[in-house]
MIFI-128012 format. One record per atom (N, C-alpha, C): residue number from 1; residue in one letter; x, y, z. Coordinates in Angstrom, 1 decimal, decimal comma. Layout:
BEGIN
NUM/A/X/Y/Z
...
END
This chain:
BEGIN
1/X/13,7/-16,0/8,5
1/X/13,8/-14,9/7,6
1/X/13,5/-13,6/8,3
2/X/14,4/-12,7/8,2
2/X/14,2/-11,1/8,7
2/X/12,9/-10,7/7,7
3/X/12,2/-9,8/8,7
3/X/11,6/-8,7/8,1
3/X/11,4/-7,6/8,3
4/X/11,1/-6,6/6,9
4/X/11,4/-5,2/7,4
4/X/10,7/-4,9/8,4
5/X/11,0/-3,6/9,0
5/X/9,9/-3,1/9,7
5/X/8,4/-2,8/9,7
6/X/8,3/-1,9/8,5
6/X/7,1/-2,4/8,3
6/X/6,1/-3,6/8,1
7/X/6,9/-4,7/7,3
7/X/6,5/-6,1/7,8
7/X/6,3/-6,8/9,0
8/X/7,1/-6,7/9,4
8/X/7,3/-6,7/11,4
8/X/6,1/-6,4/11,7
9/X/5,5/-5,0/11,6
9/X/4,7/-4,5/12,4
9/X/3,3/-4,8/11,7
10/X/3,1/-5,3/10,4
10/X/2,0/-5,3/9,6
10/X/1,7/-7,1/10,2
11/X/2,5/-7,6/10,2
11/X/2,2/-9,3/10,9
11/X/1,9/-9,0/12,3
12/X/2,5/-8,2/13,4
12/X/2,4/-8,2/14,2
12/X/1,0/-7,7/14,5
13/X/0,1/-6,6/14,0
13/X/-0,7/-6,7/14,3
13/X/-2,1/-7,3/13,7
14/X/-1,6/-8,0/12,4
14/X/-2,6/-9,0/12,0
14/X/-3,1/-10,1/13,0
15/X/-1,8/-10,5/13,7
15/X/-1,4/-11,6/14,3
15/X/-2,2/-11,3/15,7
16/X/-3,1/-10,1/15,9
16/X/-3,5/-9,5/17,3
16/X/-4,9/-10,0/17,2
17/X/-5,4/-9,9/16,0
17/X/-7,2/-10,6/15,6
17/X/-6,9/-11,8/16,0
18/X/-8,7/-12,7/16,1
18/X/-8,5/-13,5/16,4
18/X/-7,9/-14,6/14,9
19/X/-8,2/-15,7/15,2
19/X/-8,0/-16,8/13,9
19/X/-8,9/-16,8/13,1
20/X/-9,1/-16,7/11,7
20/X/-10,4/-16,4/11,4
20/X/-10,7/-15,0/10,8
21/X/-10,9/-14,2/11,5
21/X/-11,6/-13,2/11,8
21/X/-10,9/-12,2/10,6
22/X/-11,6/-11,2/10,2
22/X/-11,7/-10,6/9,5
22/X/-10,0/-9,4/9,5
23/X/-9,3/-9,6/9,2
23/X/-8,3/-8,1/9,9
23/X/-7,6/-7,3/9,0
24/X/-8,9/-6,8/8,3
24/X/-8,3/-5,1/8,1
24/X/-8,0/-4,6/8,7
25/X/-6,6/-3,2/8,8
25/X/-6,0/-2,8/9,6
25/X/-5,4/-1,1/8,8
26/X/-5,8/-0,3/9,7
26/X/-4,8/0,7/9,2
26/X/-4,2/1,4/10,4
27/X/-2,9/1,7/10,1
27/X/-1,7/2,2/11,0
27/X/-1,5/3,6/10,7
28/X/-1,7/4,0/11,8
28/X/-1,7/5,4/11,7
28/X/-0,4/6,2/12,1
29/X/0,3/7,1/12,1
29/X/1,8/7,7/12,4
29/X/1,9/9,1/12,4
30/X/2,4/9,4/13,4
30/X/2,8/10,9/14,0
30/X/3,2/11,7/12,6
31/X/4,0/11,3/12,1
31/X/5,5/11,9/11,2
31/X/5,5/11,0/9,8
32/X/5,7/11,9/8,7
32/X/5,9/11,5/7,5
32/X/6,8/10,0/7,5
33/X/6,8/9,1/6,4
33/X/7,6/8,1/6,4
33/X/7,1/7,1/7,3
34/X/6,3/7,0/8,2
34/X/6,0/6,2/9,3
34/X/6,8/6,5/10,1
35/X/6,9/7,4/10,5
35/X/7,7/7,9/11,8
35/X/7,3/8,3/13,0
36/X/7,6/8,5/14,0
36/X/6,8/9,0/15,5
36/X/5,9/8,2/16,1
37/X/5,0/8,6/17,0
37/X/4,0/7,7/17,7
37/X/3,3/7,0/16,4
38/X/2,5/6,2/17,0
38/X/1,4/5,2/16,1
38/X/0,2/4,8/17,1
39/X/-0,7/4,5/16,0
39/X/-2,1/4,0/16,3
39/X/-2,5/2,8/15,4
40/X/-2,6/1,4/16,1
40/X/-3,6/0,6/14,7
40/X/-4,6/1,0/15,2
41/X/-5,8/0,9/14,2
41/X/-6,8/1,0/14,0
41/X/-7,9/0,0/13,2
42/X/-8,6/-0,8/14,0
42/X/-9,7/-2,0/13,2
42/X/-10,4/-1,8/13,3
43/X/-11,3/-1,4/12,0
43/X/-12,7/-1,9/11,5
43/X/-13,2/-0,4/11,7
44/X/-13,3/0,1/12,5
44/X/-14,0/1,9/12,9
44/X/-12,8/3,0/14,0
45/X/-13,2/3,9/14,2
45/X/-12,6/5,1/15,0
45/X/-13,6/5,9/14,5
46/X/-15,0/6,3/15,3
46/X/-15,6/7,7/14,9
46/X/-15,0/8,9/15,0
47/X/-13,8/8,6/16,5
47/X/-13,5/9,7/16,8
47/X/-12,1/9,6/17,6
48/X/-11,4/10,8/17,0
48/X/-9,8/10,5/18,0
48/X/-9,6/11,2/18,7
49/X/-10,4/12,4/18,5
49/X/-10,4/13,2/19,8
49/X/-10,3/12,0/21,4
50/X/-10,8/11,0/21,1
50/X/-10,5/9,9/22,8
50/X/-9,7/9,5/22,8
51/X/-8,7/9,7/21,8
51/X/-7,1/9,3/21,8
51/X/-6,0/10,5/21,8
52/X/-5,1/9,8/21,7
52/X/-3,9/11,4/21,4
52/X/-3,3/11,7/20,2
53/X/-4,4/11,0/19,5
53/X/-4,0/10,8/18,1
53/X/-4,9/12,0/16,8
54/X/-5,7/13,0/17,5
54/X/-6,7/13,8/16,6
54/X/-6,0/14,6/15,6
55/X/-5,8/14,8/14,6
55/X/-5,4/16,0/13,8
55/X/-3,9/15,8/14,5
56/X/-3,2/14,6/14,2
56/X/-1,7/14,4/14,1
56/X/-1,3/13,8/13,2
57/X/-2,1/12,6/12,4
57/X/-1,6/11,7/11,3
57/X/-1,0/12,3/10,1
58/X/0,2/12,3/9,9
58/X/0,7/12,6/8,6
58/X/1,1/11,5/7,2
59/X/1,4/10,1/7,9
59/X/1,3/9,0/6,8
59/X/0,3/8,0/7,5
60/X/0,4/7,0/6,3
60/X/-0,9/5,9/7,2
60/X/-0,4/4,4/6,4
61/X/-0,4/3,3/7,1
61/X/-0,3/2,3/6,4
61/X/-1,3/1,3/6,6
62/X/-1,8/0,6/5,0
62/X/-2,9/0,1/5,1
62/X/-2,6/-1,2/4,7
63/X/-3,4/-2,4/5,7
63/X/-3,1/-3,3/5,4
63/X/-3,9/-4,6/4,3
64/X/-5,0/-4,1/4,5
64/X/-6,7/-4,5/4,1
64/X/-7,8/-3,8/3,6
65/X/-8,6/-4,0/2,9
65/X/-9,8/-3,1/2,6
65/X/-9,7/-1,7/2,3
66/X/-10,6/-1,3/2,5
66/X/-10,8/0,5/1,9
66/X/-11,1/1,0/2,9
67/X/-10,9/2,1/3,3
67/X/-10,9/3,1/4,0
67/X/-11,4/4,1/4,3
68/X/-12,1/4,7/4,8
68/X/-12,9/5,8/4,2
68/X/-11,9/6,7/5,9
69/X/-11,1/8,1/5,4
69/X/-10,7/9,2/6,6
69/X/-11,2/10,3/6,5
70/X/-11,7/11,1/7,3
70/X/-11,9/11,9/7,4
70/X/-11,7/13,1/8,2
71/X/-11,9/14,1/7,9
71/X/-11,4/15,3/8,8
71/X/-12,1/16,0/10,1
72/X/-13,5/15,4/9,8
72/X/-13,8/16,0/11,5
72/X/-14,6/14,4/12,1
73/X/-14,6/14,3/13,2
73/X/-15,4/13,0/13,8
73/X/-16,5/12,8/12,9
74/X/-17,0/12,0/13,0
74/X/-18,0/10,7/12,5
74/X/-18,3/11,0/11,8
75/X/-17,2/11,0/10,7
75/X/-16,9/11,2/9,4
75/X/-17,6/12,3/8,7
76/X/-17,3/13,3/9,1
76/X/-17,7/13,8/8,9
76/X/-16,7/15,3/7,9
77/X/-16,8/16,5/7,2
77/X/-16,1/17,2/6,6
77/X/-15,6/16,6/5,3
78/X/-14,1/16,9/5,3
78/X/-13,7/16,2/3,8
78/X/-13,2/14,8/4,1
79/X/-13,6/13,8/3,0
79/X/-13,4/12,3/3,4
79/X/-12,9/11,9/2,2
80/X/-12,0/10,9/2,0
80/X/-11,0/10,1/0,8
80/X/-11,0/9,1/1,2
81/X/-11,2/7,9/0,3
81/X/-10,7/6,6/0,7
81/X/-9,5/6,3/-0,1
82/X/-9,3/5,2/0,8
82/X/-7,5/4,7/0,4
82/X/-7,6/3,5/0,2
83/X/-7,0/2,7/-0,6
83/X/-7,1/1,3/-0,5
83/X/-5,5/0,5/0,3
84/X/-5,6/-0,5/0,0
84/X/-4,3/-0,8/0,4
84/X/-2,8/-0,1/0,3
85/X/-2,1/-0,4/1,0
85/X/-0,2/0,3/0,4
85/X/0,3/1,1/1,3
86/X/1,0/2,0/1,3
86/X/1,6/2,6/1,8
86/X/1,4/4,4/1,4
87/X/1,3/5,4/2,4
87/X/1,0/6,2/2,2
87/X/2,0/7,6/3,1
88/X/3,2/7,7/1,9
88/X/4,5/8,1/2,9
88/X/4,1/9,6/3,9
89/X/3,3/10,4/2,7
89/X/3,1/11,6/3,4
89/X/1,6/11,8/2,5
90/X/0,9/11,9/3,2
90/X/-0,7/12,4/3,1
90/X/-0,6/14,0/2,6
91/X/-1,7/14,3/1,8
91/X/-1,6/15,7/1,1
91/X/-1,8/16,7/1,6
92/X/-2,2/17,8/1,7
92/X/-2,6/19,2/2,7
92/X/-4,0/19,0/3,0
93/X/-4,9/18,3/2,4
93/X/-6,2/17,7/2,7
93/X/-6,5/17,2/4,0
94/X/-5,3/16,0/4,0
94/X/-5,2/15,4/5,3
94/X/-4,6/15,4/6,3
95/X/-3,2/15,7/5,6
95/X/-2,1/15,6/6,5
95/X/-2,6/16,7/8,0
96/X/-2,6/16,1/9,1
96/X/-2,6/16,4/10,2
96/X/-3,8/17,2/10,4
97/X/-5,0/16,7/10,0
97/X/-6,1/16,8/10,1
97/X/-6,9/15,3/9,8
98/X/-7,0/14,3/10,1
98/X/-7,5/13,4/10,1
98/X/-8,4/13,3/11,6
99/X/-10,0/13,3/12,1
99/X/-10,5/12,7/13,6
99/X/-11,4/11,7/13,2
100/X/-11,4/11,2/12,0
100/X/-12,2/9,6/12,0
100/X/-11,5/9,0/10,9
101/X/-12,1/7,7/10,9
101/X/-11,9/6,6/9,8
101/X/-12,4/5,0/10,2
102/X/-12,5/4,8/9,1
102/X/-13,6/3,3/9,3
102/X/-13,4/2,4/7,9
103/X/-13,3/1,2/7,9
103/X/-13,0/0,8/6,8
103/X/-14,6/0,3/6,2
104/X/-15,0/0,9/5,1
104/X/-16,0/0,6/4,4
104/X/-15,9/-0,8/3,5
105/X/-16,6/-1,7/3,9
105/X/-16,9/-3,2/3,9
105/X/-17,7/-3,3/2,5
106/X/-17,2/-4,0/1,6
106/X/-18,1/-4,0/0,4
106/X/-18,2/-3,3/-0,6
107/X/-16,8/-2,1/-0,5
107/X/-16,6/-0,9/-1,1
107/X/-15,8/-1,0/-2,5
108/X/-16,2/-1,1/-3,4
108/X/-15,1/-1,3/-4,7
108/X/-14,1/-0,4/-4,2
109/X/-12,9/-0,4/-4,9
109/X/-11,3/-0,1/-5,3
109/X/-11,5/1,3/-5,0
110/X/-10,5/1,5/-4,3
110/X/-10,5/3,5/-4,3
110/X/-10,5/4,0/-5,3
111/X/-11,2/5,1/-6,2
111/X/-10,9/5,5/-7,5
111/X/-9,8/6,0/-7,7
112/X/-9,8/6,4/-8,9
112/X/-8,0/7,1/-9,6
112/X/-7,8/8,3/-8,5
113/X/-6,5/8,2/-8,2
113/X/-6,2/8,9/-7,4
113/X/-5,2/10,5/-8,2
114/X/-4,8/11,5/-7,6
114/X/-4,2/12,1/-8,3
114/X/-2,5/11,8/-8,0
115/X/-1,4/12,2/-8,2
115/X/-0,1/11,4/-7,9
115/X/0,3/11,8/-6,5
116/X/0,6/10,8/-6,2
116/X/0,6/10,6/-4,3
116/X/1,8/11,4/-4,0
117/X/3,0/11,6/-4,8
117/X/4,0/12,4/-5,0
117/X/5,4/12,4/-5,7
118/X/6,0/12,6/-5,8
118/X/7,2/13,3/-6,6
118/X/8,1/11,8/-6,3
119/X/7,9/11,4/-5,4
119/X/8,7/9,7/-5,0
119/X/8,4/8,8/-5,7
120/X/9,1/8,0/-6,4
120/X/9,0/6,4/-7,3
120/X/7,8/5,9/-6,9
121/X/6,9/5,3/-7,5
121/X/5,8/4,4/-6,5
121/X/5,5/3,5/-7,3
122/X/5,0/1,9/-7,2
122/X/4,5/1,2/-8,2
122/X/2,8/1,2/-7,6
123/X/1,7/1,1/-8,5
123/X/0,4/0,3/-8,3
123/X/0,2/-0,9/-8,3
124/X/-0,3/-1,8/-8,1
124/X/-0,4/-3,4/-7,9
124/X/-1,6/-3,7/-8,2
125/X/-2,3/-4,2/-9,3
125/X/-3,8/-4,4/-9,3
125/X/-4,5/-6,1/-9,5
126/X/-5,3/-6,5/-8,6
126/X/-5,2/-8,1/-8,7
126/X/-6,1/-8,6/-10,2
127/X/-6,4/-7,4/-11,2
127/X/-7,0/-8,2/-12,3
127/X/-6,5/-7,2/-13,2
128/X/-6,2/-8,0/-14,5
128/X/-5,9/-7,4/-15,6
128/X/-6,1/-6,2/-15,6
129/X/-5,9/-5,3/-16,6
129/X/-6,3/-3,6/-17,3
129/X/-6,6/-2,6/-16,0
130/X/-5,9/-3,0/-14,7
130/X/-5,9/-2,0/-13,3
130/X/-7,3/-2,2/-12,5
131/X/-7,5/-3,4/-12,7
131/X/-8,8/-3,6/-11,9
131/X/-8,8/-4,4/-10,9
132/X/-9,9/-4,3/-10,4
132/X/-9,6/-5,3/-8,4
132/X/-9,2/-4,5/-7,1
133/X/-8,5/-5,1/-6,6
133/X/-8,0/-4,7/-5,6
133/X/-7,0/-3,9/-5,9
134/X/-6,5/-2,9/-5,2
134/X/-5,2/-2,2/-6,0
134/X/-4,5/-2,0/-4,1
135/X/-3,0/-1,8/-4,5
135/X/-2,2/-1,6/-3,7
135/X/-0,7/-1,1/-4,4
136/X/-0,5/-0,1/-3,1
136/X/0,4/1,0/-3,4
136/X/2,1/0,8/-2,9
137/X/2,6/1,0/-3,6
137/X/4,2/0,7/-2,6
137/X/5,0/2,0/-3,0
138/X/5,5/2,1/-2,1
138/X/6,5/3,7/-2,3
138/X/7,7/2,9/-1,2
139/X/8,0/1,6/-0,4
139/X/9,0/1,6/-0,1
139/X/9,7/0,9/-1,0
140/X/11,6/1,5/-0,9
140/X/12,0/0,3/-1,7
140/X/12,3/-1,1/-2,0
141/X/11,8/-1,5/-0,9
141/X/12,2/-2,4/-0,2
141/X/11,2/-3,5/0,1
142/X/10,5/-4,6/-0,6
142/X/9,0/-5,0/-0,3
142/X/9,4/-6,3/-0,4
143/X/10,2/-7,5/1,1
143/X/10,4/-8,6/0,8
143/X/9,8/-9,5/0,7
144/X/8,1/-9,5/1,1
144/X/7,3/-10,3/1,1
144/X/6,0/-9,8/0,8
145/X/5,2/-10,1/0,3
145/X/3,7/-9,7/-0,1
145/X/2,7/-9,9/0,5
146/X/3,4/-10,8/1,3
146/X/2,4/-12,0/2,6
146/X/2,2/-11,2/3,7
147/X/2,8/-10,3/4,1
147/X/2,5/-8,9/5,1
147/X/1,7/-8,2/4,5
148/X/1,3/-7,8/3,1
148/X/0,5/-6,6/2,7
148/X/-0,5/-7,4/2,7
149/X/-0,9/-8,7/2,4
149/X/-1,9/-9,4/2,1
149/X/-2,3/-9,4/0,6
150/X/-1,2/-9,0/0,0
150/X/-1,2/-9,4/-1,4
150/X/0,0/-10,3/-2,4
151/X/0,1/-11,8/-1,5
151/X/1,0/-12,6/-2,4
151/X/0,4/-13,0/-3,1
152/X/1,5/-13,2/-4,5
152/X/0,6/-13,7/-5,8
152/X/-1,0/-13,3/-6,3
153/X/-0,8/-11,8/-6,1
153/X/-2,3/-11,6/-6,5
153/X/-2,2/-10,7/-7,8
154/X/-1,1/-10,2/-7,9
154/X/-0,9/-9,2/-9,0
154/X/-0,7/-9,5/-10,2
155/X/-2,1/-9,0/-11,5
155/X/-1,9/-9,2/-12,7
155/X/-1,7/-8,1/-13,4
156/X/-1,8/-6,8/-13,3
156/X/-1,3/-6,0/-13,9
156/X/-0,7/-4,7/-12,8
157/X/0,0/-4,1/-13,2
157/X/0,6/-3,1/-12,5
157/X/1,1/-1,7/-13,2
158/X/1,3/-0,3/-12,4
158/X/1,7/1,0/-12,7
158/X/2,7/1,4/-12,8
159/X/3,8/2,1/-13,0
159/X/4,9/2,4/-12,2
159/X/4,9/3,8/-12,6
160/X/5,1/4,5/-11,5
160/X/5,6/5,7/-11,4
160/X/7,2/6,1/-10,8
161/X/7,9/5,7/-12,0
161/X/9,5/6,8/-11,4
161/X/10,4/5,8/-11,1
162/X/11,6/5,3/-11,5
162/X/12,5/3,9/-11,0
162/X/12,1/3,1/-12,2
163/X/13,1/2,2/-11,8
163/X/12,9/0,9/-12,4
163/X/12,6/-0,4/-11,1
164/X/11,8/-1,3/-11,3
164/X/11,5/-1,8/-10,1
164/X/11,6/-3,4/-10,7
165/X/12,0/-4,2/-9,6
165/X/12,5/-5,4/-10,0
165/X/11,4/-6,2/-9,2
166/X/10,6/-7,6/-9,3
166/X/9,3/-8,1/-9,1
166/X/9,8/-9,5/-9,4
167/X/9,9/-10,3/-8,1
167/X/10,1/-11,8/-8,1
167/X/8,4/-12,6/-7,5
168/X/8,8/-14,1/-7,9
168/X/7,7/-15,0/-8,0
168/X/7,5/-15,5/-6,9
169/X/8,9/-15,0/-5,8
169/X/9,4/-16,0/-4,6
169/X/9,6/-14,4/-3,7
170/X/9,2/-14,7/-2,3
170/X/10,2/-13,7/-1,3
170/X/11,4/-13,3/-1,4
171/X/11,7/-12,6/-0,4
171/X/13,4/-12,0/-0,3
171/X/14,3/-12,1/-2,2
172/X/13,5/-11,6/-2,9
172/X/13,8/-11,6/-4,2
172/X/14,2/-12,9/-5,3
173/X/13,5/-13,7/-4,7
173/X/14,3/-15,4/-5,1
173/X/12,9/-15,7/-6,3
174/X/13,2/-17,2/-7,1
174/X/12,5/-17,5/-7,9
174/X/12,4/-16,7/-9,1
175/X/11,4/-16,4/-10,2
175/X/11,5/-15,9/-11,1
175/X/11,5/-14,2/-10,5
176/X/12,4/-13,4/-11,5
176/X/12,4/-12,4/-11,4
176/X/12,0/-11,3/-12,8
177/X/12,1/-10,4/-12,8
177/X/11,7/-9,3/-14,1
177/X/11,5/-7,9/-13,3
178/X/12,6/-7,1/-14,6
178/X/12,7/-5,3/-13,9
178/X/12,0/-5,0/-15,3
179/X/11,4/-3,9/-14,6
179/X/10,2/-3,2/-15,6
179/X/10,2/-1,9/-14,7
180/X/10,4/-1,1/-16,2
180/X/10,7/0,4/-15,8
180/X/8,9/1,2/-15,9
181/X/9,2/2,3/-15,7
181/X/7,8/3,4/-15,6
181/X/7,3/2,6/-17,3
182/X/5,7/3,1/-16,7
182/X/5,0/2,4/-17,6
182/X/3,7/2,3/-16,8
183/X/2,9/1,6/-17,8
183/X/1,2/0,7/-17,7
183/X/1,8/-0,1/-18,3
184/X/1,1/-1,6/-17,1
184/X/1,5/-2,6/-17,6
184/X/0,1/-3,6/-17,7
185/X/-1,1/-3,3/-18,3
185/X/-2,4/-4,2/-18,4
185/X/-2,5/-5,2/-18,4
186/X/-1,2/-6,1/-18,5
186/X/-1,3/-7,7/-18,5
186/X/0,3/-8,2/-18,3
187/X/0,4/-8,8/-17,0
187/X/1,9/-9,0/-17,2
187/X/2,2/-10,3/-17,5
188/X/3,1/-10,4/-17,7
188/X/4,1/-11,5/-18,5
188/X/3,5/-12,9/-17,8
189/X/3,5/-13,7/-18,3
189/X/3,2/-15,3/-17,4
189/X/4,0/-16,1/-16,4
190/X/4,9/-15,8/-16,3
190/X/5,7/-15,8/-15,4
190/X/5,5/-15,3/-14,1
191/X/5,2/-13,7/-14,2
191/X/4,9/-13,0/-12,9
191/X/3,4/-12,9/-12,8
192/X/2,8/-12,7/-13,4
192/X/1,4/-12,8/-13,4
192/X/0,7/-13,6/-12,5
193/X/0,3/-13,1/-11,3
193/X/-0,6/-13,8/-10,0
193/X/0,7/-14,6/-9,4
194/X/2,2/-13,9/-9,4
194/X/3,0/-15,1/-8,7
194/X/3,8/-14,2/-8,1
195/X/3,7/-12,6/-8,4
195/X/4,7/-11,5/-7,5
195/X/4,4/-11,9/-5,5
196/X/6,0/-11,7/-5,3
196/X/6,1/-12,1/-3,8
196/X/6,8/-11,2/-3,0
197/X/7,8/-10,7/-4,1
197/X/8,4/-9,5/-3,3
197/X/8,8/-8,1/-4,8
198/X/9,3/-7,6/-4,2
198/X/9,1/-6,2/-5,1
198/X/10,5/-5,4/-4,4
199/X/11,7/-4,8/-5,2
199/X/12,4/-3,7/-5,0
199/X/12,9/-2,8/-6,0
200/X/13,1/-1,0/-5,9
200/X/13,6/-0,3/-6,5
200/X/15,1/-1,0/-7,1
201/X/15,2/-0,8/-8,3
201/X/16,7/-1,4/-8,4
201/X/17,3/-0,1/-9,4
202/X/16,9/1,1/-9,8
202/X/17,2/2,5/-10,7
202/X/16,5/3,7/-10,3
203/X/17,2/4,7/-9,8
203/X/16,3/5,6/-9,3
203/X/15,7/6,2/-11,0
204/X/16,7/6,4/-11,9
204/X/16,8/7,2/-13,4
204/X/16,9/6,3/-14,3
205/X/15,8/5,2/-15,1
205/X/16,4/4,2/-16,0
205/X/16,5/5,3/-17,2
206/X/17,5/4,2/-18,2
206/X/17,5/4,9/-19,1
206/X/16,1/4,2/-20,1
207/X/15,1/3,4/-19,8
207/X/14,3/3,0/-20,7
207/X/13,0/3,1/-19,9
208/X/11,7/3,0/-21,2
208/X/10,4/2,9/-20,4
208/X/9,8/2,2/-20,8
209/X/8,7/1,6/-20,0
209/X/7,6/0,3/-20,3
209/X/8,4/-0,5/-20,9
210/X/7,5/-1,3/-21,6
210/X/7,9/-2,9/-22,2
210/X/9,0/-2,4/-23,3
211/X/9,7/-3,4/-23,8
211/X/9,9/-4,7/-23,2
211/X/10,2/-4,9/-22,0
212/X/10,1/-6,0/-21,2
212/X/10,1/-6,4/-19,9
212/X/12,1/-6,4/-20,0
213/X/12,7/-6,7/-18,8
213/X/14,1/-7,3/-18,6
213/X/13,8/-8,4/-18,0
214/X/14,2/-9,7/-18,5
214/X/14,2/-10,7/-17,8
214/X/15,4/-11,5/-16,9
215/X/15,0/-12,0/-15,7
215/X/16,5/-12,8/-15,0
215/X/16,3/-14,0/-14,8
END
């Protein structure tokens, strides 16, 4: 089975920990979209001033846990945490001002966030009514869940913008259901703790929230 790039790269460097071991991971990127140089990053960075990476991050991809970034070393200035997903372009807060980050161990769910932006995006949350673990997707493209570290964990979900289609199986196979913008606090039994991959299939539906479309 192909995987996207970003999958590629999210196995690849899970796949760098030992067996076992703990691997939260955030990926850091020159240029909007995940573009340009990169940095992983496990477990801490006080400081990037010792890299060539200080006050250049414009997106960030996260693989595991919460996050805590900040704008001057050892965390210091203004700090946000992120939880899992994808994060295309970071806000004027961050964007290209980031010199630490550390993933805070034990940390509930990033709180409500304000809208990440004007782009389609779904929420993913692993318990009913948007609770647990949450994770963010803005690509359209999400063949496997097993790279984000969240297969089959999704019981309710967000959507902002599109209509987005959500199978039980990878590469879009097994049970499937498109479900347009909306809150969705409890999903259908079918998808419920069994989503595996995820794609945009409407940039403009003409309907919202439930009823579900079933395939």
């Amino acid at each position: 089975m192909r995987c996207s790039f970003l999958a590629c790269l999210l196995a690849a460097v899970a796949c760098a920990a030992p067996r076992g071991a703990h691997c939260a991971v955030a990926i850091l990127f020159e240029h909007q979209n995940f573009e340009g140089q990169r940095l992983a990053v496990h477990d801490v960075m006080p400081n990037l001033d010792r890299t060539t990476f200080n006050d250049r991050t414009e997106s960030i991809l996260i693989r595991d846990g919460v996050w805590e970034v900040c704008t001057d070393a050892y965390y210091r200035g203004y700090c946000a945490r992120l939880g899992p997903g994808e994060y295309r372009s970071l806000d004027g807060e961050l964007a290209r001002r980031i010199s630490s980050l550390r993933e805070v161990r034990g940390a509930p769910p990033a709180g409500p966030r304000a809208p990440l932006s004007s782009r389609p995006h779904a929420l993913l949350y692993s318990e009913p009514d948007f609770r647990g673990r949450e994770l963010l997707i803005e690509d359209p493209v999400v063949a496997d869940f097993e790279y984000l570290g969240f297969n089959d964990r999704a019981a309710s979900l967000k959507i902002v913008g599109g209509a987005w289609l959500f199978c039980s199986d990878a590469d879009f196979r097994g049970r499937c259901r498109t479900l347009g913008p909306g809150d969705y606090a409890r999903l259908p039994g079918d998808i419920a703790n069994r989503i595996s991959s995820a794609r945009r299939v409407e940039e403009s539906p003409s309907y919202q929230a439930p009823p579900y479309r079933q395939h």
